[in-house]
C-alpha positions in Angstrom: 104.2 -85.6 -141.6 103.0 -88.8 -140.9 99.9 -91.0 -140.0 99.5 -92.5 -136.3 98.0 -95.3 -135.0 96.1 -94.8 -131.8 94.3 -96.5 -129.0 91.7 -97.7 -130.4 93.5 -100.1 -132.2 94.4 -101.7 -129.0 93.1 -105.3 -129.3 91.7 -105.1 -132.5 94.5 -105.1 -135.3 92.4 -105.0 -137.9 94.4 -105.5 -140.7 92.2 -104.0 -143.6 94.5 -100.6 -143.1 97.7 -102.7 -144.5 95.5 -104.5 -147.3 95.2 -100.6 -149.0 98.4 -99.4 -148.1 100.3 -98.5 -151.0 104.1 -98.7 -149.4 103.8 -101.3 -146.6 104.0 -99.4 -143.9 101.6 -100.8 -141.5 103.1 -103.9 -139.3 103.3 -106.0 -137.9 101.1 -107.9 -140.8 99.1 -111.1 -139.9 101.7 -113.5 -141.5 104.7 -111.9 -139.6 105.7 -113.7 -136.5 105.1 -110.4 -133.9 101.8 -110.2 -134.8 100.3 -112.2 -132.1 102.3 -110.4 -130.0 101.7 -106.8 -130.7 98.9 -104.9 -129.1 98.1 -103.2 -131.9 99.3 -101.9 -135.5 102.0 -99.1 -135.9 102.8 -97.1 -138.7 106.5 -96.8 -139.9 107.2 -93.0 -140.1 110.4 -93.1 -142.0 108.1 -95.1 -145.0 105.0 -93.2 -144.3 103.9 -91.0 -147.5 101.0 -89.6 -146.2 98.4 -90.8 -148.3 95.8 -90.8 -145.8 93.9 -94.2 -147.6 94.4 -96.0 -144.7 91.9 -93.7 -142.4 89.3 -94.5 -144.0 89.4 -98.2 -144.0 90.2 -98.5 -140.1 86.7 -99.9 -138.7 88.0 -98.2 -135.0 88.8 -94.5 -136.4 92.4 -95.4 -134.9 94.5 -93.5 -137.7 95.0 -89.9 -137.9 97.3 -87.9 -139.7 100.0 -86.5 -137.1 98.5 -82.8 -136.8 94.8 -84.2 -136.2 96.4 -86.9 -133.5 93.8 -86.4 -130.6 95.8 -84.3 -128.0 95.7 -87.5 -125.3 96.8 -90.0 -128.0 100.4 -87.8 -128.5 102.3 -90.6 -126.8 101.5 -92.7 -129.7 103.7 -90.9 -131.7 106.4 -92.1 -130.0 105.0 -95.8 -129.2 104.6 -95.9 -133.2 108.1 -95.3 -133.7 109.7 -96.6 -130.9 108.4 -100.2 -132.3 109.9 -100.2 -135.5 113.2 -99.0 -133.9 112.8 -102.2 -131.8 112.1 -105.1 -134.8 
């Protein structure tokens, strides 16, 4: 299992998420070049290990481990790994 982002995170990015997570798997960061770019944060499933401290420091309630993923955020499962399979 993993942790997803979801909608919420949509326009905000808020970084504090990546600042706690112990094995970078939150992009893009603010210093990488696709930040501007991306629409929100995604969380790399293949580095993932399910720690869960990033929950609690998302200011939007975007994160969710992949078994609490609200049923009408499921497509972020795949929009969070479908963007590291892109970079």
């Amino acid at each position: 299992m993993t942790h997803i982002i979801g909608e919420t995170c949509i326009g905000t990015k808020d970084t504090s998420c990546v600042d706690v997570c112990p094995v970078d798997c939150i992009h893009p960061t603010k210093d990488a070049a696709q930040f501007e770019k991306a629409d929100m944060l995604y969380i790399d499933p293949d580095t993932c290990i399910d720690c869960g401290l990033c929950v609690d420091e998302c200011p939007v309630q975007a994160i969710f481990p992949e078994e609490d993923l609200p049923e009408e955020w499921r497509k972020y499962i795949a929009i969070n790994v479908e963007w590291f399979q892109t970079q």
